[in-house]
PDB file of N, CA, C and O in Angstrom:
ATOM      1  N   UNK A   1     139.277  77.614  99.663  1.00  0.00           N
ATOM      2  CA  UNK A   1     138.672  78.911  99.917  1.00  0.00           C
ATOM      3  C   UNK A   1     138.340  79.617  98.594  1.00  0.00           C
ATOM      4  O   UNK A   1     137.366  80.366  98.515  1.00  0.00           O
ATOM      5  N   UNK A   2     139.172  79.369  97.533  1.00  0.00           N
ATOM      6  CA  UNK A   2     139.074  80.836  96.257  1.00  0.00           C
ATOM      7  C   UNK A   2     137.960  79.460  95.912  1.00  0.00           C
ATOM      8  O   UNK A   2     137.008  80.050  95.403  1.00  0.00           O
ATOM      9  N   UNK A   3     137.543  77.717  95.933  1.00  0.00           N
ATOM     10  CA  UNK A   3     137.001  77.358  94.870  1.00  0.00           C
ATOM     11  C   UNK A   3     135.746  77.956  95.281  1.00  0.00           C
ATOM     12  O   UNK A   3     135.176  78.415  94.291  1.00  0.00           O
ATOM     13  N   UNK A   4     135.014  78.153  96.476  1.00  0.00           N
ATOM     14  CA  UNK A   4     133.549  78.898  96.970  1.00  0.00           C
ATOM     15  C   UNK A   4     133.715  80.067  96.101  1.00  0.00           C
ATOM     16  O   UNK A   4     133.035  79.881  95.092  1.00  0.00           O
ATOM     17  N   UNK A   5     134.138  80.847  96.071  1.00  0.00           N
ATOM     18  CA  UNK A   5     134.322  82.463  95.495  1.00  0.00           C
ATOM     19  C   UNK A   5     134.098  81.748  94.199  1.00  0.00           C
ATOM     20  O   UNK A   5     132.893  81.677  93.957  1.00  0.00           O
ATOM     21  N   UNK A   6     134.881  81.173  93.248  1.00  0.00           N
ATOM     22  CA  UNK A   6     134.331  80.526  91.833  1.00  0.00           C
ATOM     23  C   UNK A   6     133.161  79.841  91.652  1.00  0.00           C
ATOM     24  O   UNK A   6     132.530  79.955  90.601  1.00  0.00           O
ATOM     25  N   UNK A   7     132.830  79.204  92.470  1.00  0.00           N
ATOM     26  CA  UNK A   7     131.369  78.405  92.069  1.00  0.00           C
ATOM     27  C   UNK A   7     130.430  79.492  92.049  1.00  0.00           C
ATOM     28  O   UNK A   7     129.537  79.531  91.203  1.00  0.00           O
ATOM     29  N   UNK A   8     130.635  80.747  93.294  1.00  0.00           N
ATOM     30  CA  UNK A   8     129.676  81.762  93.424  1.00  0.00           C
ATOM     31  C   UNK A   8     129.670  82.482  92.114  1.00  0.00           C
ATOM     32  O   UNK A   8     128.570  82.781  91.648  1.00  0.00           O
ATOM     33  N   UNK A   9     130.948  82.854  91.343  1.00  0.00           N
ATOM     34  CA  UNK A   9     130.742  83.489  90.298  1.00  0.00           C
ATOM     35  C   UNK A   9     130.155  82.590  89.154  1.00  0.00           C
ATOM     36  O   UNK A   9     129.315  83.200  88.491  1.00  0.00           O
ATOM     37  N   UNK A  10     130.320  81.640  88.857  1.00  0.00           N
ATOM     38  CA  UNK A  10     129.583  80.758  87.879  1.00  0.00           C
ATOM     39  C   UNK A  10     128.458  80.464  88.335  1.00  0.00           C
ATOM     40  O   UNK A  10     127.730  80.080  87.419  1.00  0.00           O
ATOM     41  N   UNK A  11     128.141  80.460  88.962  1.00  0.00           N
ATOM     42  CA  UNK A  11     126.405  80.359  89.243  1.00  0.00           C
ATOM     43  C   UNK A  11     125.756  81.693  89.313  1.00  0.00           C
ATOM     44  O   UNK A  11     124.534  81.658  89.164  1.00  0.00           O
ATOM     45  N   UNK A  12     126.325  82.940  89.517  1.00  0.00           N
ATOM     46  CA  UNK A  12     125.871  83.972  89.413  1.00  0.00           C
ATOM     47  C   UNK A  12     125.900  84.554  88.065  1.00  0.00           C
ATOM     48  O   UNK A  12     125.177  85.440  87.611  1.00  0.00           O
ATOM     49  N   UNK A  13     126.943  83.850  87.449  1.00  0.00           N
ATOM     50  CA  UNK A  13     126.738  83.711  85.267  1.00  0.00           C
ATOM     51  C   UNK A  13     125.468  83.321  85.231  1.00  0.00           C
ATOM     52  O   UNK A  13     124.512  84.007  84.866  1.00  0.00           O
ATOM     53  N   UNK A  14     125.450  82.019  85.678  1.00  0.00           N
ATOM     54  CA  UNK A  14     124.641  81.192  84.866  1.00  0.00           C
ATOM     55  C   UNK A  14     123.405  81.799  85.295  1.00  0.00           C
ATOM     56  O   UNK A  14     122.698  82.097  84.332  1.00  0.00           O
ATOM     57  N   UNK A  15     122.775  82.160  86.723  1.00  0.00           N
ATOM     58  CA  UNK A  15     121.731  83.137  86.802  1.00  0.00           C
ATOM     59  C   UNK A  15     121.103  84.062  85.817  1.00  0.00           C
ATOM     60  O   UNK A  15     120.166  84.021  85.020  1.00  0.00           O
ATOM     61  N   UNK A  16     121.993  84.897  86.197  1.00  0.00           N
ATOM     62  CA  UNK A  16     121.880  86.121  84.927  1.00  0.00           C
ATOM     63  C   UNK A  16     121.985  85.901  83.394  1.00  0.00           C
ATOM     64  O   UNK A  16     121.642  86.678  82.503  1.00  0.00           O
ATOM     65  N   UNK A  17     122.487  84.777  83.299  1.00  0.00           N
ATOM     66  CA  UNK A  17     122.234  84.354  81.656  1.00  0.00           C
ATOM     67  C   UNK A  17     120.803  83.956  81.205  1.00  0.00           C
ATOM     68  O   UNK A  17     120.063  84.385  80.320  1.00  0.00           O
ATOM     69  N   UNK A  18     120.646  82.637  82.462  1.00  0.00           N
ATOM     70  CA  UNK A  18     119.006  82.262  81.938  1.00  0.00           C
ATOM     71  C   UNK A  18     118.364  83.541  82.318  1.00  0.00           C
ATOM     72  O   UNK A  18     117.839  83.872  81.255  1.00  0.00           O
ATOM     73  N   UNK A  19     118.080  84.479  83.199  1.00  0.00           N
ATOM     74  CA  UNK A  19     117.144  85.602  83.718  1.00  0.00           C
ATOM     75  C   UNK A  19     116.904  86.464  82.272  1.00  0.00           C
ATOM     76  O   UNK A  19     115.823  86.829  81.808  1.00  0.00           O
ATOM     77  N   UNK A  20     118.709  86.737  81.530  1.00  0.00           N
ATOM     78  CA  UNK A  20     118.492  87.515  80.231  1.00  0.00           C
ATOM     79  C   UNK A  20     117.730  86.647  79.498  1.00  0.00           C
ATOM     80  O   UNK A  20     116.579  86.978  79.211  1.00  0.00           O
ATOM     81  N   UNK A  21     118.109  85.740  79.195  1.00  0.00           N
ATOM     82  CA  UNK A  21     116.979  85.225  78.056  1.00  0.00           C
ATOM     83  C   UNK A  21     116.066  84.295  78.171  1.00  0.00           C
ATOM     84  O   UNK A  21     115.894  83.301  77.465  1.00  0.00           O
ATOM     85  N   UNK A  22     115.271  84.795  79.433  1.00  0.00           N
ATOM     86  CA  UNK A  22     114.075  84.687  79.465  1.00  0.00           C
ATOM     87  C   UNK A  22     113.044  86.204  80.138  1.00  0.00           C
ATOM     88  O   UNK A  22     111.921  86.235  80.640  1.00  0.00           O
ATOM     89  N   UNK A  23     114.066  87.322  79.845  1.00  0.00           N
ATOM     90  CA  UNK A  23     112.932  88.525  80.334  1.00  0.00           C
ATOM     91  C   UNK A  23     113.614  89.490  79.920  1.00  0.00           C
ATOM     92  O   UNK A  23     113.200  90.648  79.869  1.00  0.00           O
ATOM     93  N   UNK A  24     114.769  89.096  79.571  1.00  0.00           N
ATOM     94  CA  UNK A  24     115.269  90.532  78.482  1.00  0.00           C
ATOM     95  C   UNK A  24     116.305  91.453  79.384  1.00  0.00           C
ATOM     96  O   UNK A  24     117.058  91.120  80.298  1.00  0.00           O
ATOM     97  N   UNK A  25     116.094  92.524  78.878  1.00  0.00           N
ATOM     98  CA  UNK A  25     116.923  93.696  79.864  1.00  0.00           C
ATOM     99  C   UNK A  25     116.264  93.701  81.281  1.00  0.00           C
ATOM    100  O   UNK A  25     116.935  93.769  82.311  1.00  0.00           O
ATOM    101  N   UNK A  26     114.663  93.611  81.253  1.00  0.00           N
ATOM    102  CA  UNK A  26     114.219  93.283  82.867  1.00  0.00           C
ATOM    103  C   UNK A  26     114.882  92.633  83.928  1.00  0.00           C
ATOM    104  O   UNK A  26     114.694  92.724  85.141  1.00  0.00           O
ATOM    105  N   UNK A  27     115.821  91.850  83.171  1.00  0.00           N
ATOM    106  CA  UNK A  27     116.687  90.981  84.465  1.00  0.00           C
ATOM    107  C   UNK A  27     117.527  91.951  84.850  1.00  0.00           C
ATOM    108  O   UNK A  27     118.167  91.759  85.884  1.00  0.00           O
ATOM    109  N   UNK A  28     117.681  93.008  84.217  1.00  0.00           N
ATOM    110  CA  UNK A  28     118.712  94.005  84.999  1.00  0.00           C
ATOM    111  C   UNK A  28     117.918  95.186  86.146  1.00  0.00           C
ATOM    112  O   UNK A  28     118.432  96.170  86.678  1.00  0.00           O
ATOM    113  N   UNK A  29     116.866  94.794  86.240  1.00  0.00           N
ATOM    114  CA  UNK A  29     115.682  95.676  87.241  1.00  0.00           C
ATOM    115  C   UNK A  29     116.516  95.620  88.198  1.00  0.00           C
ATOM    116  O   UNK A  29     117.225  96.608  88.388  1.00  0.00           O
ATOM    117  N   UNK A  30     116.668  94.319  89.152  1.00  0.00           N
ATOM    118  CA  UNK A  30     116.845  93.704  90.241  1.00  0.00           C
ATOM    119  C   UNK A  30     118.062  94.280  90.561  1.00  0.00           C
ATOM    120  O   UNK A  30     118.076  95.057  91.515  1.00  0.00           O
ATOM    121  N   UNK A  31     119.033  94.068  89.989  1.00  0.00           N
ATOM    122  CA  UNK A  31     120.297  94.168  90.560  1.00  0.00           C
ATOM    123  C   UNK A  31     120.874  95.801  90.588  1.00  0.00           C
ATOM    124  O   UNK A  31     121.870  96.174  91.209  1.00  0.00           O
ATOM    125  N   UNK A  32     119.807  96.821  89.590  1.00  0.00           N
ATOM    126  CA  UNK A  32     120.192  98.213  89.656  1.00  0.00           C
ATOM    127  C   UNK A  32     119.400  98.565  90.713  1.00  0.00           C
ATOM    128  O   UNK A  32     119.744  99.615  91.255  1.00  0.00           O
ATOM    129  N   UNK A  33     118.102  97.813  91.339  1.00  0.00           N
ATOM    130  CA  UNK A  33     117.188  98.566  92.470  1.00  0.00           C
ATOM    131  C   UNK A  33     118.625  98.206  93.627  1.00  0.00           C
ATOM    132  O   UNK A  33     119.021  99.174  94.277  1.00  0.00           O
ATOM    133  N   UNK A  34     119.274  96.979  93.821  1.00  0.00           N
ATOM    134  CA  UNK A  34     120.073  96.193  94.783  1.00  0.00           C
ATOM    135  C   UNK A  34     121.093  97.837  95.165  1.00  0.00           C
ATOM    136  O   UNK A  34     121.232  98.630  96.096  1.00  0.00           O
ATOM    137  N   UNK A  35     121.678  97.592  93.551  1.00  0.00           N
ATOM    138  CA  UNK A  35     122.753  98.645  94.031  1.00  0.00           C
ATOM    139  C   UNK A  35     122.293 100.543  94.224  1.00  0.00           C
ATOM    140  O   UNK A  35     122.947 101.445  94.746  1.00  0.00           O
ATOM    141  N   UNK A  36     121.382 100.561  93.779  1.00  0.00           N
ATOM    142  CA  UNK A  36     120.721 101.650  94.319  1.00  0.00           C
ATOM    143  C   UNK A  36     120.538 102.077  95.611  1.00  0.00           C
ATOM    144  O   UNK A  36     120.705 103.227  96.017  1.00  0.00           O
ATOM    145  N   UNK A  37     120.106 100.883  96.401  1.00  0.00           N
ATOM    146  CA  UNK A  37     119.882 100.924  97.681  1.00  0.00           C
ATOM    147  C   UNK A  37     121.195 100.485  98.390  1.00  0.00           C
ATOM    148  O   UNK A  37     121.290 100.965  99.520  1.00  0.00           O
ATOM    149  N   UNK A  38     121.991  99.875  98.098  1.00  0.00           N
ATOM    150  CA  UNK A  38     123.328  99.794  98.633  1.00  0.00           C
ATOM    151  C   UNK A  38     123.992 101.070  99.000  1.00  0.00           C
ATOM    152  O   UNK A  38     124.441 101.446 100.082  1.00  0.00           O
ATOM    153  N   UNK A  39     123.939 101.721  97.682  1.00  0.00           N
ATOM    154  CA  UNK A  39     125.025 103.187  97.577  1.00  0.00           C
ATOM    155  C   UNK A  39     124.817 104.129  99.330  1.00  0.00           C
ATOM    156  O   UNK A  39     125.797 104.581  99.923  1.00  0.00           O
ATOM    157  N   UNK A  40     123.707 104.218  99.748  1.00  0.00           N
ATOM    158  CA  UNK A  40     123.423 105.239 100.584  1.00  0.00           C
ATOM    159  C   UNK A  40     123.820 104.221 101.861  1.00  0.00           C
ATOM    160  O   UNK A  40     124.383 104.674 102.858  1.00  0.00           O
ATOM    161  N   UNK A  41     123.430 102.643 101.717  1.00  0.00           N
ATOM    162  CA  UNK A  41     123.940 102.809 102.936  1.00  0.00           C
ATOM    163  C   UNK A  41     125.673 102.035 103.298  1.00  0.00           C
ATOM    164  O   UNK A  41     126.005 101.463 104.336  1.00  0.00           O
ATOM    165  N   UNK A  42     126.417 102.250 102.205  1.00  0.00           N
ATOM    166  CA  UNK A  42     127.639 102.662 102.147  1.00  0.00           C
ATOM    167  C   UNK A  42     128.659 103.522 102.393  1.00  0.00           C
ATOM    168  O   UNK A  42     129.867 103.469 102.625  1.00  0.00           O
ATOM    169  N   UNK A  43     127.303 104.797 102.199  1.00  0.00           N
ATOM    170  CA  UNK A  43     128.191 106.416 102.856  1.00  0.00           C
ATOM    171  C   UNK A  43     127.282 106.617 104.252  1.00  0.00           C
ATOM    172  O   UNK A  43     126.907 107.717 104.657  1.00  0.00           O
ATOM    173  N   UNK A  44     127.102 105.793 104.672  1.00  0.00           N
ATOM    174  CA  UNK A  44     126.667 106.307 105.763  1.00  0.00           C
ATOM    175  C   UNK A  44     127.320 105.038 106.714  1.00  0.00           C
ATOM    176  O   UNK A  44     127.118 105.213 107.915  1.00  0.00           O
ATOM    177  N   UNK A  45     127.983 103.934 106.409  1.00  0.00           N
ATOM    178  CA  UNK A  45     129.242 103.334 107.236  1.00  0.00           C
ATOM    179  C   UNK A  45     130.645 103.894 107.421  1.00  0.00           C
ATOM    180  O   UNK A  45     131.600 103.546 108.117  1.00  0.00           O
ATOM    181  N   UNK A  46     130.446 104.833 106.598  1.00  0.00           N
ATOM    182  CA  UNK A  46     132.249 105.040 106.400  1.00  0.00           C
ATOM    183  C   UNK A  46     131.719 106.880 107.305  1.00  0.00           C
ATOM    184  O   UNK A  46     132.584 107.724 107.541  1.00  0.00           O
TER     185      UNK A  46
END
């Protein structure tokens, strides 16, 4: 069970590593629009 949870985090390294250096800080677009749109509908489950 924890080795799924590890492969997910090492492949989600290795993502975001090649994404940085091949587009710079732009690879961080994606994942601040993600959690942007998360936040609201977080307070509106609880």
């Amino acid at each position: 069970m924890t080795f799924s949870c590890v492969i997910g985090v090492v492949v989600g390294c290795d993502a975001g590593a090649t994404l940085e250096v091949k587009f710079g800080l732009w690879a961080l677009v994606l994942p601040v629009a993600l959690a942007l749109f998360a936040i609201p509908l977080g307070e509106t489950k609880g």
